[in-house]
Biopython code that builds the backbone (N, CA, C, O; Angstrom):
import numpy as np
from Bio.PDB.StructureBuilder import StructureBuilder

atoms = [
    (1, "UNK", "N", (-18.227, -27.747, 6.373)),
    (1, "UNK", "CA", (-18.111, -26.360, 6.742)),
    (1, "UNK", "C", (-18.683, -25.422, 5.684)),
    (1, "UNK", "O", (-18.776, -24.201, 5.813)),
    (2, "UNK", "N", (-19.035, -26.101, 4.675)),
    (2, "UNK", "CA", (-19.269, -24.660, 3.646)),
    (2, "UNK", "C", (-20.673, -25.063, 3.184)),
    (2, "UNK", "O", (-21.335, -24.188, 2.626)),
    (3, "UNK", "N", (-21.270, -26.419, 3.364)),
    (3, "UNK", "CA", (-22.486, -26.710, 2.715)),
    (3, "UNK", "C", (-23.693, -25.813, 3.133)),
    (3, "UNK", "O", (-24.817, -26.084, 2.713)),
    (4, "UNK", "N", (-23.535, -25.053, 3.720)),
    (4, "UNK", "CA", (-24.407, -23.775, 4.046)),
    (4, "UNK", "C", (-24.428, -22.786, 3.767)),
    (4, "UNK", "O", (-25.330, -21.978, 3.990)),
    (5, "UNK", "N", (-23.294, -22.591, 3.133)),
    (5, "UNK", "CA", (-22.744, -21.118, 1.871)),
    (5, "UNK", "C", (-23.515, -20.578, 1.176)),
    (5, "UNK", "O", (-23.836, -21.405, 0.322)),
    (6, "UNK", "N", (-24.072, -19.580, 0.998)),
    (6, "UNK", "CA", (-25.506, -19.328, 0.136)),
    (6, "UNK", "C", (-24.714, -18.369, -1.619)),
    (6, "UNK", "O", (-25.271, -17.615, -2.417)),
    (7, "UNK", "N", (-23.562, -18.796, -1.578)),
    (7, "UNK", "CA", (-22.681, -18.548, -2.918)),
    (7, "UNK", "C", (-21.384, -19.485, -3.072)),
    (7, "UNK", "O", (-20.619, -19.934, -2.218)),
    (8, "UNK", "N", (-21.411, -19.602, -4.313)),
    (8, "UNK", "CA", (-20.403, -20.521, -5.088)),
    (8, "UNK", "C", (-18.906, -20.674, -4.737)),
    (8, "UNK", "O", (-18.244, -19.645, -4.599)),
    (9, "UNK", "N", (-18.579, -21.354, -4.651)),
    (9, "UNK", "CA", (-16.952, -21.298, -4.359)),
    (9, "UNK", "C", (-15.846, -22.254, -5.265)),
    (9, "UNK", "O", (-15.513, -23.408, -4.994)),
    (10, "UNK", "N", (-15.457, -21.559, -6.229)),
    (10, "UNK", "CA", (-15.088, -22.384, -7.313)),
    (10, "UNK", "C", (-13.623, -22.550, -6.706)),
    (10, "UNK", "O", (-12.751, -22.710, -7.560)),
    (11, "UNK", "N", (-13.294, -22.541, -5.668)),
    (11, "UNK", "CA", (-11.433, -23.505, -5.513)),
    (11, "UNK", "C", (-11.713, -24.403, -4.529)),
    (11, "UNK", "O", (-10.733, -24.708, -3.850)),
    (12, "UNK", "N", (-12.873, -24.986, -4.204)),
    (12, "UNK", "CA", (-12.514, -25.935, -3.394)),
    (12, "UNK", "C", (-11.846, -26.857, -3.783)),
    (12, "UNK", "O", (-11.718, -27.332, -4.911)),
    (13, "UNK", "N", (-11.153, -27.272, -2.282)),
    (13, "UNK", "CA", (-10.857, -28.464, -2.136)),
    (13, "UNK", "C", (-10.963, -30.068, -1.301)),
    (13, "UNK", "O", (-11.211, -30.139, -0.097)),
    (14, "UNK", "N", (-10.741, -31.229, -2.136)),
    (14, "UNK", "CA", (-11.130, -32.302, -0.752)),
    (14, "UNK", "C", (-10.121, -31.928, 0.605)),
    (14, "UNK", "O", (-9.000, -31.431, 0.714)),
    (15, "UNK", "N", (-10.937, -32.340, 1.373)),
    (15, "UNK", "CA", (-10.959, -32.130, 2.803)),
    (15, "UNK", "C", (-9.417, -33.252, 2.494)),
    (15, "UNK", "O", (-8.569, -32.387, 2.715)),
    (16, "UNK", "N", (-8.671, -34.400, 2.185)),
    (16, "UNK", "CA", (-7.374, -34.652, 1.972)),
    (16, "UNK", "C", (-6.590, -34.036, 1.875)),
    (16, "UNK", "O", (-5.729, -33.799, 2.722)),
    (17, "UNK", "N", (-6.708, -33.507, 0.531)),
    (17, "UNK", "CA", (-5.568, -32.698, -0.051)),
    (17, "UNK", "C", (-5.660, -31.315, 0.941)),
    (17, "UNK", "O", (-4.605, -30.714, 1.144)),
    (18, "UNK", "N", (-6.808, -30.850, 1.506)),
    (18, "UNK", "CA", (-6.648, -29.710, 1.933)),
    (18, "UNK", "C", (-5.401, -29.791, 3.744)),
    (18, "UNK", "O", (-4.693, -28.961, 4.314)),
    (19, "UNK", "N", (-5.774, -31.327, 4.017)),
    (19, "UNK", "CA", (-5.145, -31.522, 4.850)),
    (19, "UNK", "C", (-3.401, -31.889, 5.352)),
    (19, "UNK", "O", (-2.777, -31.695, 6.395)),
    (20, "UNK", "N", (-2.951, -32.676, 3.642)),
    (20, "UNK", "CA", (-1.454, -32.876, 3.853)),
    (20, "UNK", "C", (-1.501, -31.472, 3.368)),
    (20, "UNK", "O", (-1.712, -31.090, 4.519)),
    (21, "UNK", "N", (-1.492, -30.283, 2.646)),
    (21, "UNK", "CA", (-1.042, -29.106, 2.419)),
    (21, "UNK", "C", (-1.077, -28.189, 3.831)),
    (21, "UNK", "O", (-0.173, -27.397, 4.100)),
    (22, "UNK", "N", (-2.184, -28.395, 4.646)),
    (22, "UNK", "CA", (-1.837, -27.869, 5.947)),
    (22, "UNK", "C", (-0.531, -28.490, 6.746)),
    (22, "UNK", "O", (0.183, -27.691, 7.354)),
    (23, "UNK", "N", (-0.247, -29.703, 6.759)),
    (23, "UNK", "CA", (0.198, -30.405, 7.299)),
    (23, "UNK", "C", (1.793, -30.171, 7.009)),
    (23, "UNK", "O", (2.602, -30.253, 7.933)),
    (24, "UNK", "N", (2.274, -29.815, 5.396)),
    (24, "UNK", "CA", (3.335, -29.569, 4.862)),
    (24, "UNK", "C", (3.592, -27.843, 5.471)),
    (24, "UNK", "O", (4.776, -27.563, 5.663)),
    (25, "UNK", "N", (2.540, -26.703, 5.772)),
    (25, "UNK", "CA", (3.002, -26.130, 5.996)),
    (25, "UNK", "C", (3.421, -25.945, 7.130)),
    (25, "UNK", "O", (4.365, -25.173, 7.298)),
    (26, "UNK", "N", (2.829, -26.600, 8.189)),
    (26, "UNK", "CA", (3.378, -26.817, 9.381)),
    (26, "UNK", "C", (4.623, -26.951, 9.717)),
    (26, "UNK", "O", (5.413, -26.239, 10.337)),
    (27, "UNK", "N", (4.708, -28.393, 9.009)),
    (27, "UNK", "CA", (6.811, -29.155, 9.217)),
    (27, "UNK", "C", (7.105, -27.642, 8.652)),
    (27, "UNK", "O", (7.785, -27.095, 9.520)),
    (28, "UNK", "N", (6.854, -26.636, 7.444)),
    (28, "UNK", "CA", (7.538, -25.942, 7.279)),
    (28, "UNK", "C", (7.569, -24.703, 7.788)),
    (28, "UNK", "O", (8.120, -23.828, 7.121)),
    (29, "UNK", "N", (7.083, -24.436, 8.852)),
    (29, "UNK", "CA", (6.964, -23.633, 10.062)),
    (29, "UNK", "C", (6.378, -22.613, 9.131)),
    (29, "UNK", "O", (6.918, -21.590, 9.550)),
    (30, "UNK", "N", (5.558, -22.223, 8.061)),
    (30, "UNK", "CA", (4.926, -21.276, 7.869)),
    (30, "UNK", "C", (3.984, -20.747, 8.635)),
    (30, "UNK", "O", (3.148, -21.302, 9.347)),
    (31, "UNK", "N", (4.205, -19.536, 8.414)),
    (31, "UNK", "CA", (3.766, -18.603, 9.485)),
    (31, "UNK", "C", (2.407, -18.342, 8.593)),
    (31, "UNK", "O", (1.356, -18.668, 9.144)),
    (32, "UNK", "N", (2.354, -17.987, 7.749)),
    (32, "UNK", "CA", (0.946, -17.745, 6.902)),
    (32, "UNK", "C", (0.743, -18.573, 5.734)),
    (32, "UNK", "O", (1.711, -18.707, 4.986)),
    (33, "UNK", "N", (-0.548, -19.263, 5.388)),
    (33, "UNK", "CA", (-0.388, -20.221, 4.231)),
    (33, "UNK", "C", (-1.870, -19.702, 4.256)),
    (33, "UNK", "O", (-2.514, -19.351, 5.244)),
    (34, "UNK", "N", (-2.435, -19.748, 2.353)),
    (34, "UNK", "CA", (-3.334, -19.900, 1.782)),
    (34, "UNK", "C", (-3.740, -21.322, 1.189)),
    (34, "UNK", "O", (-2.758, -22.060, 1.116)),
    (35, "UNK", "N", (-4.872, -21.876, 0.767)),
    (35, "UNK", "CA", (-4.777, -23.186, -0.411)),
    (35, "UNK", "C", (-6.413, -22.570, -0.476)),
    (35, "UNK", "O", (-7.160, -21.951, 0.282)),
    (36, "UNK", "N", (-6.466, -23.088, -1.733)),
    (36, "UNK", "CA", (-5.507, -24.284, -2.827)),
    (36, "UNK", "C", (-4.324, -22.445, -3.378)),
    (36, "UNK", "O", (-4.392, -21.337, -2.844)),
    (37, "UNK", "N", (-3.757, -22.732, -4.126)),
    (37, "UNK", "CA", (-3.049, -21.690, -4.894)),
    (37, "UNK", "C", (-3.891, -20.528, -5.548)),
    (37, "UNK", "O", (-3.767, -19.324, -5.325)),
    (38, "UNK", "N", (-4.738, -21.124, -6.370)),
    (38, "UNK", "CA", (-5.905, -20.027, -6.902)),
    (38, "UNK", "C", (-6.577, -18.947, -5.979)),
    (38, "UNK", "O", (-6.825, -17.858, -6.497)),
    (39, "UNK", "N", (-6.910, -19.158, -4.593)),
    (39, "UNK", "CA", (-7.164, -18.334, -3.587)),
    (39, "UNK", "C", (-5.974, -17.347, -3.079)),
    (39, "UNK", "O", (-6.098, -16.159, -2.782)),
    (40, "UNK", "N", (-4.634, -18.237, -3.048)),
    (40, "UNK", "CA", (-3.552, -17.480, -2.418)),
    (40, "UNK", "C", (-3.572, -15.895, -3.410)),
    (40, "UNK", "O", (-3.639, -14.725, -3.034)),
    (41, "UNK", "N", (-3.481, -16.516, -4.814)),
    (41, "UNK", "CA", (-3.305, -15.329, -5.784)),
    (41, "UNK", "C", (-3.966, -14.001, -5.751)),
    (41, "UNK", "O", (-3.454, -12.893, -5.913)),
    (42, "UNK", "N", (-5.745, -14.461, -5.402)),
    (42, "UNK", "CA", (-6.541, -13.737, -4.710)),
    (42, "UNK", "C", (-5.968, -13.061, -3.662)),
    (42, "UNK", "O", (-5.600, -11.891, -3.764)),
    (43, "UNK", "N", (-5.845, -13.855, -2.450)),
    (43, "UNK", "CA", (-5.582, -12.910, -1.163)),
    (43, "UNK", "C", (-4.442, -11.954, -1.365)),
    (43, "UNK", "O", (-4.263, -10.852, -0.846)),
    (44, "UNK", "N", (-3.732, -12.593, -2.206)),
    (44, "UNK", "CA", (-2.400, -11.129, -2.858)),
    (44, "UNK", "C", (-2.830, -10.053, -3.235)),
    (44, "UNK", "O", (-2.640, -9.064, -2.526)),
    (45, "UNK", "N", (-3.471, -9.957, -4.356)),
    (45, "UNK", "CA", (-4.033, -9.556, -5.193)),
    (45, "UNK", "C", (-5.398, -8.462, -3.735)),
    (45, "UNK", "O", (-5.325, -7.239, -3.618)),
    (46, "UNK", "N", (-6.003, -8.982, -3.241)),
    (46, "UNK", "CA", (-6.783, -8.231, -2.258)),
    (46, "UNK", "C", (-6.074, -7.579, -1.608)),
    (46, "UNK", "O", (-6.307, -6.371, -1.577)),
    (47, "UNK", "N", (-5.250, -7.969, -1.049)),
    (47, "UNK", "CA", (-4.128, -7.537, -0.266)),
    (47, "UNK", "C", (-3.310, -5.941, -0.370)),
    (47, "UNK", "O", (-2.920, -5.236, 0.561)),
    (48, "UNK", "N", (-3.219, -5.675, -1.971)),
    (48, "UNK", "CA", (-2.649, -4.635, -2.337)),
    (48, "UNK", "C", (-3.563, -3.706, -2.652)),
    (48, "UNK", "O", (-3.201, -2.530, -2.609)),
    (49, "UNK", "N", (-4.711, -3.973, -2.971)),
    (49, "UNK", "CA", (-5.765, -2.895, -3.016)),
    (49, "UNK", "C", (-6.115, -1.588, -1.767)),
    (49, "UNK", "O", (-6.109, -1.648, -0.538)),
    (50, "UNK", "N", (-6.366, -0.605, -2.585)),
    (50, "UNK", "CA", (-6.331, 0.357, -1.685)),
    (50, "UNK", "C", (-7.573, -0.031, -0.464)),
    (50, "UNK", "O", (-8.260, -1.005, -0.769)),
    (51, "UNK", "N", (-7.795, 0.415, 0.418)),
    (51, "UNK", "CA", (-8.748, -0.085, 1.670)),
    (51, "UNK", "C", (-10.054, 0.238, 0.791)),
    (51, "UNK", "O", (-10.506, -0.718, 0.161)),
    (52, "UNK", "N", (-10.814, 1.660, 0.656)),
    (52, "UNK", "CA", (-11.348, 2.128, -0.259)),
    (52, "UNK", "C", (-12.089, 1.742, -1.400)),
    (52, "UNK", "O", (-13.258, 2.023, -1.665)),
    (53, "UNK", "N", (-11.394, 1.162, -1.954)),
    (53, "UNK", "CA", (-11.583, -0.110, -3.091)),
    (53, "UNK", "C", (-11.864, -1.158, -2.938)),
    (53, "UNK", "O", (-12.348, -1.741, -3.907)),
    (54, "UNK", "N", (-11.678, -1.983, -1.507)),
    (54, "UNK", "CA", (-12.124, -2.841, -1.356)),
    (54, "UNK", "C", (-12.672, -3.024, -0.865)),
    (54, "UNK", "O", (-13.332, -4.047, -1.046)),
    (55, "UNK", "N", (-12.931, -2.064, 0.371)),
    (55, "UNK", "CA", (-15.054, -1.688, 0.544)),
    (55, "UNK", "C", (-15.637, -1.541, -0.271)),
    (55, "UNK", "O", (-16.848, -1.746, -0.186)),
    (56, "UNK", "N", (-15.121, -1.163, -1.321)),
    (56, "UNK", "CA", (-16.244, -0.220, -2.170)),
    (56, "UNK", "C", (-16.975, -1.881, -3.186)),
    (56, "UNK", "O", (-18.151, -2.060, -3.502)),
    (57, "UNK", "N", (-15.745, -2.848, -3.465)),
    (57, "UNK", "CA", (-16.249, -3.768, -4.399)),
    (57, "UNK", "C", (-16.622, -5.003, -3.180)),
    (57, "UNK", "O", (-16.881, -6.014, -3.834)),
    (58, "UNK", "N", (-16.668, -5.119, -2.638)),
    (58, "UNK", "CA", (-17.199, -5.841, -1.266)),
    (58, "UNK", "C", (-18.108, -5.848, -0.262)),
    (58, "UNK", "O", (-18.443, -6.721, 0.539)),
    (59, "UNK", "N", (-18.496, -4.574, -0.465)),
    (59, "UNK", "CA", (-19.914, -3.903, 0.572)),
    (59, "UNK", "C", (-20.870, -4.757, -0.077)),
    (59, "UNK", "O", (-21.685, -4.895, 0.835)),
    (60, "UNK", "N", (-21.404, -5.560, -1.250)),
    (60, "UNK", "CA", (-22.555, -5.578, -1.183)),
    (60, "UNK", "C", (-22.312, -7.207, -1.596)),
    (60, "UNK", "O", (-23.159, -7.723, -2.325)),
    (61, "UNK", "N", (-21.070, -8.078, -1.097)),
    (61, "UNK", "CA", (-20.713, -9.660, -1.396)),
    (61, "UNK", "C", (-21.555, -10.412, -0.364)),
    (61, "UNK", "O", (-21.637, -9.973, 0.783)),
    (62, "UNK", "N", (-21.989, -11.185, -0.621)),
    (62, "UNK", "CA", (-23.310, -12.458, -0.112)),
    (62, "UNK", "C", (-21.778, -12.945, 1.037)),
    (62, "UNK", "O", (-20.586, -13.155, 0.811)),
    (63, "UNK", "N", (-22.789, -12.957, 2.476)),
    (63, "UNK", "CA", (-22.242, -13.089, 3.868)),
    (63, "UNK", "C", (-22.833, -14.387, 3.918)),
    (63, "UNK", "O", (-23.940, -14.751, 3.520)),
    (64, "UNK", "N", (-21.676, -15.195, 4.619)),
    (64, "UNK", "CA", (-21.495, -16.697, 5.031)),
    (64, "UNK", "C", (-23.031, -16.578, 6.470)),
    (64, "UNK", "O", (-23.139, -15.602, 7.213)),
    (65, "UNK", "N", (-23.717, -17.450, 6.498)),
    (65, "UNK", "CA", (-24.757, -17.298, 7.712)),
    (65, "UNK", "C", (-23.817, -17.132, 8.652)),
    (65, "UNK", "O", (-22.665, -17.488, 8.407)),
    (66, "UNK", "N", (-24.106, -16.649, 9.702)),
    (66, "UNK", "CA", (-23.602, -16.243, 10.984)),
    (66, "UNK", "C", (-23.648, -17.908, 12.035)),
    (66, "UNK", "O", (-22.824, -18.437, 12.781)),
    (67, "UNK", "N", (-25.166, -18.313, 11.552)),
    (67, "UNK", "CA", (-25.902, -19.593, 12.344)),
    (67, "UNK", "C", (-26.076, -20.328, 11.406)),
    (67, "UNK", "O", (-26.195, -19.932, 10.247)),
    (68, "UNK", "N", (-26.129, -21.905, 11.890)),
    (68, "UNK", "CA", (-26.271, -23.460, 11.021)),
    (68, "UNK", "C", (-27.038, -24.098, 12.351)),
    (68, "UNK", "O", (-26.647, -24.070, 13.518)),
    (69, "UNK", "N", (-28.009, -24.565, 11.918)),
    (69, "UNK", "CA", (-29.022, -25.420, 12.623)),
    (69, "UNK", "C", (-27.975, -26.938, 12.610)),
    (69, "UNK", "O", (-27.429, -27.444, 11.630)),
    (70, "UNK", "N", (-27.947, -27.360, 13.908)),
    (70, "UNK", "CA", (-27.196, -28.836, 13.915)),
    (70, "UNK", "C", (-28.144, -30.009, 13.183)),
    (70, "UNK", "O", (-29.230, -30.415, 13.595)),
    (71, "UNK", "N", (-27.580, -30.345, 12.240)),
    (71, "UNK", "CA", (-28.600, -31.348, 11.709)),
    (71, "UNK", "C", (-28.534, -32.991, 12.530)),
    (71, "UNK", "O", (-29.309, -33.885, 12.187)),
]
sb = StructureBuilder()
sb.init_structure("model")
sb.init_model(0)
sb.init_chain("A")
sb.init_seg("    ")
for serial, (resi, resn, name, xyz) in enumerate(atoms, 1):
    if name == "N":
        sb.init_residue(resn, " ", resi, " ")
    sb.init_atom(name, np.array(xyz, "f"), 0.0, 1.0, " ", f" {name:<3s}", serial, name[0])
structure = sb.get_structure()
């Protein structure tokens, strides 16, 4: 899913671990879950920023392609 990313993504994780952590939040009926942790902190952290501010530092962040040629 991401090998087409045209920028870096320093929290990945294996497609495993990314999967019992989905899997744990499930049994635990979470309603919203982030992973790995380093991102969650982020989405907090984005989260509280004024709207304003986070157009303003985001208007010009490198967009995931829209399209992927099926290889």
């Amino acid at each position: 899913m991401t090998r087409h990313n045209p920028y870096t993504m320093p929290f990945l994780i294996d497609v495993e671990r990314f999967a019992v952590k989905v899997i744990e939040a499930v049994e635990r009926r979470t309603s919203f879950a982030v992973f790995p942790w380093q991102m969650r902190i982020v989405a907090m952290l984005l989260h509280v920023l004024p709207r304003w501010l986070y157009d303003r530092a985001f208007e010009r962040a490198p967009r995931k392609p829209r399209t992927v040629e099926a290889e």
